[in-house]
C-alpha positions in Angstrom: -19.4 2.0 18.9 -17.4 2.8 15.6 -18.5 1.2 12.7 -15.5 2.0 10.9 -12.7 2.1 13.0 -10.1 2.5 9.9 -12.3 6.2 9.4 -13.3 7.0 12.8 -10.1 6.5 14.7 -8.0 9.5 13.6 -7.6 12.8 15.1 -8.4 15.2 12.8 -7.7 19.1 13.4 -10.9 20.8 13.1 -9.7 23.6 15.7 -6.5 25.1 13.6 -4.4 24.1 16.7 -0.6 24.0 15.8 2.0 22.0 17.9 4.5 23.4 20.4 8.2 22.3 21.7 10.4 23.3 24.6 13.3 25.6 24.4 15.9 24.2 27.1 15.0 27.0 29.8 11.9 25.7 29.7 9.5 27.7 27.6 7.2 26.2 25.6 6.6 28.0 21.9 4.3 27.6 19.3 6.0 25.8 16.0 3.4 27.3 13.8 2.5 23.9 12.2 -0.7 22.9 12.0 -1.4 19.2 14.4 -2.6 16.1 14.1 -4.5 15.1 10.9 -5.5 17.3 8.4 -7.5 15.5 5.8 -8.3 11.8 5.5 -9.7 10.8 2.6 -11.4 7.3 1.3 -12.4 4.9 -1.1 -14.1 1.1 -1.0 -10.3 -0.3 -0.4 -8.6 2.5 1.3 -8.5 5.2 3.5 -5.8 8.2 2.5 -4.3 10.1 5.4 -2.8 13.7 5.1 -1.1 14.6 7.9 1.8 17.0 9.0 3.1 14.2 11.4 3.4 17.0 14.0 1.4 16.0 17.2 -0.5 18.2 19.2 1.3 17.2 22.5 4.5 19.4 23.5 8.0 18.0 21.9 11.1 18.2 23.0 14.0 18.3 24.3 16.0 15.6 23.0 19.1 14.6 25.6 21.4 13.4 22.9 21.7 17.1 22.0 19.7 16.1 19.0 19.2 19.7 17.7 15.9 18.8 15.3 12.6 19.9 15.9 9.2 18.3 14.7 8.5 19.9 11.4 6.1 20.0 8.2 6.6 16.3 6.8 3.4 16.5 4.7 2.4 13.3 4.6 0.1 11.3 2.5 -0.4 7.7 3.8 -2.6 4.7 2.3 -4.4 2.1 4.7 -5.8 -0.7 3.1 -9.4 -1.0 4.3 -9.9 -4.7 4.0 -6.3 -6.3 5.3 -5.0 -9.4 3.6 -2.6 -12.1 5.4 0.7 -12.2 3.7 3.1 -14.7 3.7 3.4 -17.2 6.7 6.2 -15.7 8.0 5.3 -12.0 7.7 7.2 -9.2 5.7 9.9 -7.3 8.0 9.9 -3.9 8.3 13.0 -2.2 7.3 14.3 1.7 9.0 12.2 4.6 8.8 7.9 4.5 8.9 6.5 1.5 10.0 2.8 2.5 11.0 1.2 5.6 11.5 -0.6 6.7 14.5 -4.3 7.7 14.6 -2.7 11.5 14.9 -0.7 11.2 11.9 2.7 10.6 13.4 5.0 8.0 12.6 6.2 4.8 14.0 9.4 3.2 13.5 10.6 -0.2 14.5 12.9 -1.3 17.6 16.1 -1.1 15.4 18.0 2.6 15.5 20.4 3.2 12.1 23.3 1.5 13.6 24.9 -2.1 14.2 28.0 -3.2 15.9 31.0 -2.3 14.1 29.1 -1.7 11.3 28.7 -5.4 10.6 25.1 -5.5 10.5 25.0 -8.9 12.8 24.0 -7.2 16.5 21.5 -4.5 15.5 21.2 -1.6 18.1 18.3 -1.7 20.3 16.9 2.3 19.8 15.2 1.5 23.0 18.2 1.5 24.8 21.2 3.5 22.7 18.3 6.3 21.9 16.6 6.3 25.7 18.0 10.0 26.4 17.6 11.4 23.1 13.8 10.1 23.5 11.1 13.6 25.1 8.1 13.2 27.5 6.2 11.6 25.0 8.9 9.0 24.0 9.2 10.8 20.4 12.0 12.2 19.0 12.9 13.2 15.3 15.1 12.2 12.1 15.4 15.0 9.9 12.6 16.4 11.3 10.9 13.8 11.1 9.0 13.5 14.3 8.0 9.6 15.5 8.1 7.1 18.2 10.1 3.7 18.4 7.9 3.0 22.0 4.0 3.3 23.0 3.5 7.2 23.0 3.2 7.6 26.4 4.4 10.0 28.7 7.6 8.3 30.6 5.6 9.9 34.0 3.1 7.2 33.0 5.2 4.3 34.6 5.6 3.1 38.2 9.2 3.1 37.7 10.2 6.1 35.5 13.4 5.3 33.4 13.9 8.7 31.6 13.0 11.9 33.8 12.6 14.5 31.3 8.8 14.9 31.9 9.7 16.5 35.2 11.0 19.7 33.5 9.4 19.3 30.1 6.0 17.5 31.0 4.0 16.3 28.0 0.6 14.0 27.9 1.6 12.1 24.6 -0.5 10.5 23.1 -1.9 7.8 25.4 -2.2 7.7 29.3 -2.0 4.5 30.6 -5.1 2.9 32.5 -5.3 -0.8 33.1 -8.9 -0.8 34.0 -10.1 -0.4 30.4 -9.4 -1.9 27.0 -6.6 0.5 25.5 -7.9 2.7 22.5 -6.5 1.9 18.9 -3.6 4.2 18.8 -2.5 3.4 15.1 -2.6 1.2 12.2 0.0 -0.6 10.6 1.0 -0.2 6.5 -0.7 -3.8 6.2 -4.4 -2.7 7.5 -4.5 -4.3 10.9 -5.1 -1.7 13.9 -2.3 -1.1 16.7 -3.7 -1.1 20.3 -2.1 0.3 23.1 -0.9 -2.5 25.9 -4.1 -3.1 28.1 -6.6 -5.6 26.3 -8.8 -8.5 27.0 -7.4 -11.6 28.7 -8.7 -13.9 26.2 -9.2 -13.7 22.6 -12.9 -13.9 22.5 -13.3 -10.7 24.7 -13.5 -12.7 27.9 -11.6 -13.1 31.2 -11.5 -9.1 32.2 -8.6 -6.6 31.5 -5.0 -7.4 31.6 -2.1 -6.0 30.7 -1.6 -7.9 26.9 2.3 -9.6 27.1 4.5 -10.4 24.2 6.2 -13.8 23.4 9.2 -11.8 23.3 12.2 -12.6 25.6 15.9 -11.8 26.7 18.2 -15.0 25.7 19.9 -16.3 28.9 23.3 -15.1 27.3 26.5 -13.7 28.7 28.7 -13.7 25.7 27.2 -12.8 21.5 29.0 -15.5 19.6 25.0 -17.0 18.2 22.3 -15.3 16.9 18.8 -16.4 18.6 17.8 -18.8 15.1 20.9 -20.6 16.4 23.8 -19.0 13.4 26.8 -19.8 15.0 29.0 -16.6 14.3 32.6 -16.5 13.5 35.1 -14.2 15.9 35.0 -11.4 13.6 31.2 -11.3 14.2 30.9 -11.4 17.9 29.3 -8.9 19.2 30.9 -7.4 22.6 30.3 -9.7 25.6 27.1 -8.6 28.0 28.1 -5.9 29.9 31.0 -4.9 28.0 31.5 -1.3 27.5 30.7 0.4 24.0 30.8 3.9 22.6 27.7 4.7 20.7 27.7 6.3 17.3 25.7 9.2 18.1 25.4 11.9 19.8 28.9 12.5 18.6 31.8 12.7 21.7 29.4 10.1 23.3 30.4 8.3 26.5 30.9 4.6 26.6 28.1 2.8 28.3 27.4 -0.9 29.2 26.0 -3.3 26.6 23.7 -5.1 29.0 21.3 -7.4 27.9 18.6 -5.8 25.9 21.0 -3.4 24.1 20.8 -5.1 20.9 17.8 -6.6 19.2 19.4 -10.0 18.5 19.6 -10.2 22.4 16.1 -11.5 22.4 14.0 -14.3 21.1 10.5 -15.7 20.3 9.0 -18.0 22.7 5.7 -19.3 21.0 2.7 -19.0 23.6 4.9 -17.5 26.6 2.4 -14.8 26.2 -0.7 -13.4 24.5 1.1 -12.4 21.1 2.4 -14.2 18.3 5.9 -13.4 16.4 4.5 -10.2 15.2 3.4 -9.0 18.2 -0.4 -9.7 17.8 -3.1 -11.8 17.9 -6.7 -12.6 16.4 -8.7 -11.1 19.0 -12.1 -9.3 19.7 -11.8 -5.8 20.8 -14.5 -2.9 21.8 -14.3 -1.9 17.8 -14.5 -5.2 16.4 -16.9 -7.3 18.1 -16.8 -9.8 15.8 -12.9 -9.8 16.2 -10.1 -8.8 13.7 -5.8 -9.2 13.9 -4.4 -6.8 15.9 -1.2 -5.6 17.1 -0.3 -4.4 20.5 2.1 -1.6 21.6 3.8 -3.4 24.5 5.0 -2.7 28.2 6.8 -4.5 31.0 4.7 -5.1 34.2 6.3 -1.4 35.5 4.2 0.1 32.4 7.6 0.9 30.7 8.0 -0.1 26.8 8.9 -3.5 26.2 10.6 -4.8 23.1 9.5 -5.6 20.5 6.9 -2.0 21.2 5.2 -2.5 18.3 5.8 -4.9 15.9 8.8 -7.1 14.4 7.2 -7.4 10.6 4.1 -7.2 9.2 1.5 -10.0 9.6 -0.6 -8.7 6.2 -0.4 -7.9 3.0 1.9 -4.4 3.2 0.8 -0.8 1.1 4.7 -0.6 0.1 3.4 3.1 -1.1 3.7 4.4 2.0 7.8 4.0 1.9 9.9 6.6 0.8 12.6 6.2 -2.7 15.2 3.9 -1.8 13.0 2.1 0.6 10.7 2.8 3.9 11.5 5.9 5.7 12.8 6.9 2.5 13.6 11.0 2.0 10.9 11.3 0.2 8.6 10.2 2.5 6.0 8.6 1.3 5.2 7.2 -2.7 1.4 6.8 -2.7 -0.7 8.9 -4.9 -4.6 8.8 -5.1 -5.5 7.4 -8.4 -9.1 6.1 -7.8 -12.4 8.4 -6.8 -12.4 9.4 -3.5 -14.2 11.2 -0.6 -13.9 13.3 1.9 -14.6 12.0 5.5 -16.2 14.5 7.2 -16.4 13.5 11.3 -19.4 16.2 11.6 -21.5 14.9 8.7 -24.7 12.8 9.6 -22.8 9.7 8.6 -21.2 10.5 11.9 -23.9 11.1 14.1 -25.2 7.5 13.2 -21.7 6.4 14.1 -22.4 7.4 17.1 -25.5 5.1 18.0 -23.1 2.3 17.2 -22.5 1.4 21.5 -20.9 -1.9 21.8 -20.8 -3.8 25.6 -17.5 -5.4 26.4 -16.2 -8.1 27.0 -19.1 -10.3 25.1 -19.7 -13.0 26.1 -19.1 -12.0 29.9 -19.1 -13.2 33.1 -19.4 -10.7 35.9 -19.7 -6.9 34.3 -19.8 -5.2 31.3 -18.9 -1.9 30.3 -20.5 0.3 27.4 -18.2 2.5 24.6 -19.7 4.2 21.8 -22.1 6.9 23.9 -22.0 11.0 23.1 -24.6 10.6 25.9 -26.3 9.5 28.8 -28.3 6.2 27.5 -31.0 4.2 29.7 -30.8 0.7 28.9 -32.6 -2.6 29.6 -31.6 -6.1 29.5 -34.0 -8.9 28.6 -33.8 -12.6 29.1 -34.9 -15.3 26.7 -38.4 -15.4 27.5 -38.7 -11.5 27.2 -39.0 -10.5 31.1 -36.9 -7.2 32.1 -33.7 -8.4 34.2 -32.2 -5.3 34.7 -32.1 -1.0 33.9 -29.7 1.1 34.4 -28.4 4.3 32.9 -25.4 4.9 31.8 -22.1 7.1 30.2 -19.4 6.2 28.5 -17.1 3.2 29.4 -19.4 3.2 32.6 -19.2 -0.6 34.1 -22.7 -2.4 34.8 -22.6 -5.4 37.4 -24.2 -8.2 35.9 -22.5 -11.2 38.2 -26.5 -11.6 39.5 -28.0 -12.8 36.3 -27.2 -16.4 35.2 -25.1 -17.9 32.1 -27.8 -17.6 28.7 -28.2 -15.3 25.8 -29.8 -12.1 26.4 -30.5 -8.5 24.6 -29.6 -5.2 25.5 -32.1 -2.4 24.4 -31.4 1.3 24.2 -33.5 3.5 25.1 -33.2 4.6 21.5 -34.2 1.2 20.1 -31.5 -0.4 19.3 -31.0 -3.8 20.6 -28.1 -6.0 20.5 -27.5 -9.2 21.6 -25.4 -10.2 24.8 -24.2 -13.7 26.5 -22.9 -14.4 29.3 -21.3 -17.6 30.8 -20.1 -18.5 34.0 
């Protein structure tokens, strides 16, 4: 498995490859911008992330008539290696950049730039006011500044598709969907901690199988917007317009009026501790295929139809936050980004040997287990052999990566899995 996840994880462009949008008839041209992740760079404390923030999945449309295209941001990001817990309550992330995902493009948070009239008391929901202006890969830009509010996903990667646009302008996104295997890290927050995609283990020690990871978050059984969900009793000039009620949104301009069902505005939902996996952030202290002995983590959320689910990714920060990485005049800023390299750094080089011993680094999952386990970490075909406490062979298989291995037949204990490279690591399973 990885040994350094915060190094290992990005997507760095080692083929030239540049990223492509759709015209509206249909054809698909080359933007001329190099993709992905073009240098990342690292200390003891950080890792430094250059990056167009152009992906290397197709772009556009955007429905709203948004006329923008995914261009040249050149970004340099800073993610602290070690993360630190903040304050108890967390730091809140503000408009613009939020995270950054492991192929240099953006995240931003649930709000969009706008609140009801202008009062800045019901907060628009970009998951619901932006839903058209959203492509196949549920990005769209600001200025050219290409990111995604929901997990990068194509909206063809749902069992109840709410935006059609991937049947004329298919894309993969970043991240297809499989509930069968922990989700990849897909990010990592300004704080440190990594951002997984929604599929996870079902308890926080790696146990219990794979499960679709839930948030805490909820709609409020409201029908008119006269509270706020800590309780703030509003006065009539801060209502917000009753559920249901039609609204004309600010953008795209000449906009029809639409219904302001529940959901349309952020305050419409509320934290229920322990109604799911995640805590107020949208994360948990868990163990994951790249931390085996366990780290925080965030999840990018979905309802039980696969489409995003509020919060997506994550309401404020949990750590310590890199406030670098915002922009003059706060985050998302037009400048971009503030962080500068003022320390000795190197070059991460995924070819180098370094690498290659990376690679050796297989993890099993879940561990401890119960009835299978499944290897990650493999460039190859590995035999392996598991031994009981007294040393006597229990089973030999050979296997490929993510390949599942029936072990319901041997009983609860400690054990050790040997490659046929040597390495041995340790494994338990209880019943």
């Amino acid at each position: 498995m990885f040994a350094q996840p915060e190094l290992d994880s990005w997507l760095i462009n080692s083929d030239g490859a540049t990223g492509d949008y759709y015209l509206n008839n249909g054809n698909l041209m080359d933007n001329g911008i190099e993709c992905d992740v073009q240098l990342v760079q690292f200390s003891n404390d950080n890792v430094y992330l250059h990056a167009s923030g152009v992906p290397r999945y197709a772009t556009a449309p955007f429905g709203d008539g948004n006329p923008s295209q995914a261009q040249n941001a050149d970004y340099l990001f800073r993610i602290p290696r070690n993360p630190e817990e903040g304050p108890s309550g967390g730091t809140a992330t503000g408009l613009g950049h939020t995270a950054v995902l492991i192929n240099g493009v953006p995240t931003f948070n649930a709000m969009d730039a706008f609140s009801y009239n202008n009062q800045n008391n019901w907060h628009q929901n970009g998951g619901f006011f932006e839903l058209a202006g959203f492509d196949c890969a549920k990005g769209h830009p600001a200025m050219g500044r290409y990111h995604h509010h929901l997990v990068p996903s194509p909206f063809s990667n749902s069992m109840d598709v709410i935006n059609s646009v991937c049947d004329d302008y298919p894309s993969e996104g970043l991240l297809e969907l499989d509930p069968n295997v922990h989700s990849p890290i897909i990010g990592f927050a300004f704080d440190g901690y990594p951002i997984y995609g929604p599929f996870g283990f079902a308890n926080e020690d790696g146990t219990g199988g794979i499960v679709r990871i839930e948030t805490s978050y909820a709609l409020r059984e409201i029908e008119v917007r006269h509270t706020l969900a800590d309780g703030t009793v509003l006065a009539p000039n801060q209502y917000g317009p009753d559920v249901g009620e039609l609204v004309t949104p600010a953008i795209p301009p000449g906009a029809q009026p639409v219904a302001a069902v529940l959901g349309a505005y952020i305050e419409d939902f509320e934290y229920i501790p322990l109604q799911g996996h995640l805590d107020v952030f949208n994360g948990r202290e868990c163990v994951t295929p790249e931390y085996p002995e366990g780290t925080y983590a965030y999840f990018a959320t979905v309802d039980e139809n696969w489409n995003p689910q509020y919060p997506y990714f994550f309401t404020a920060y949990r750590g310590v936050v890199a406030t670098d990485n915002f922009g003059m005049g706060g985050p998302g800023g037009p400048s971009g980004t503030n962080v500068t390299i003022d320390e000795p750094v190197e070059d991460y080089d995924p070819t180098s040997s370094v690498w290659k011993q990376h690679e050796t680094q297989w993890i099993f999952y879940p561990n401890p287990a119960q009835s299978q386990i499944t290897v990650q970490g493999l460039a190859a075909p590995t035999r392996f052999q598991i031994y009981d406490a007294s040393g006597r062979m229990v089973g030999e298989q050979i296997l490929t990566e993510r390949q599942p291995w029936s072990i319901h037949e041997l009983s609860s204990g400690s054990y050790v899995i040997a490659s046929e490279n040597g390495v041995r690591k340790s494994l338990h399973i209880i019943r």
